[in-house]
N, C-alpha and C positions, 0 to 999 in steps of 0.2 A: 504494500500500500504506500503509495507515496501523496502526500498532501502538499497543495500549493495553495497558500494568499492570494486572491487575485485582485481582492478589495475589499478595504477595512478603514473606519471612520469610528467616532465614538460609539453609534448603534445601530450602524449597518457593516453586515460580513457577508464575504463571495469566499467560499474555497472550492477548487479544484480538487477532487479525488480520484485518483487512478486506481485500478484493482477494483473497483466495487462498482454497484449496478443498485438496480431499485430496492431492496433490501435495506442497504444501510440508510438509503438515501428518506425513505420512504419513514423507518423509525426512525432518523436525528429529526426528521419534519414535524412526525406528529406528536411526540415529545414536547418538541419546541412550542409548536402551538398549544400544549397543555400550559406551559410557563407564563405566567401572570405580567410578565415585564417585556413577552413579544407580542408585538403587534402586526409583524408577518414573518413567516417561513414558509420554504419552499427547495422544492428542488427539480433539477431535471437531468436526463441524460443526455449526454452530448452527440451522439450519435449512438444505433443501432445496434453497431457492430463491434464497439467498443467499449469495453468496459471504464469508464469515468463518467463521474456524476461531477456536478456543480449543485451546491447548497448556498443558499440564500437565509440569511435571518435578520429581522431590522427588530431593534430593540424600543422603545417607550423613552422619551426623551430622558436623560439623565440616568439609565439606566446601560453599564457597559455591555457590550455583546461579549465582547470574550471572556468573562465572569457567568453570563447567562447561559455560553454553549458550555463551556468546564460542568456547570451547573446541570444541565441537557444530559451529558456525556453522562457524569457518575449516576443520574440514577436509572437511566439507563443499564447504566452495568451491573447495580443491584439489582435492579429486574430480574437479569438474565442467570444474576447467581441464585436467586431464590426462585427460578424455574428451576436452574439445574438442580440444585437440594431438592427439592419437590418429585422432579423427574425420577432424581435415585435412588428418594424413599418409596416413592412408587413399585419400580423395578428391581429393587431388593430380593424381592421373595418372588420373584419369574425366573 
């Protein structure tokens, strides 16, 4: 995965992502627009055939974007630790 800036302001962010496709693109989005202090997110793929997405997020005046996405990110990733714990309590006894 490689990550690229392509435009950042106090609360607008553009990054480029290579390696990833609608998936990741699609959870930082709806994530984001759970978050109280965005006022928009978005994303899209850049082409077809290529895997890179570009994410958009504008934050609420006074409000940093890159505090808001760190913010997006981590609970994000406790999500996906408390599916995986859940998954392997599940599949324990299979």
């Amino acid at each position: 995965m490689d990550i690229k800036v392509i435009s950042k302001s106090d609360k607008e962010l553009i990054l480029e992502i290579h390696g990833e496709d609608h998936t990741l693109g699609n959870m930082i989005m709806k994530e984001a627009l759970r978050h109280p202090a965005v006022n928009y997110a978005a994303y899209r793929v850049l082409h077809p055939l290529k895997d890179v997405i570009e994410i958009f997020i504008v934050t609420k005046e006074g409000v940093d974007v890159s505090s808001v996405l760190r913010e997006v990110i981590n609970r994000l990733r406790d999500e996906l630790r408390e599916f995986v714990e859940v998954v392997n309590e599940v599949l324990k006894d299979q």
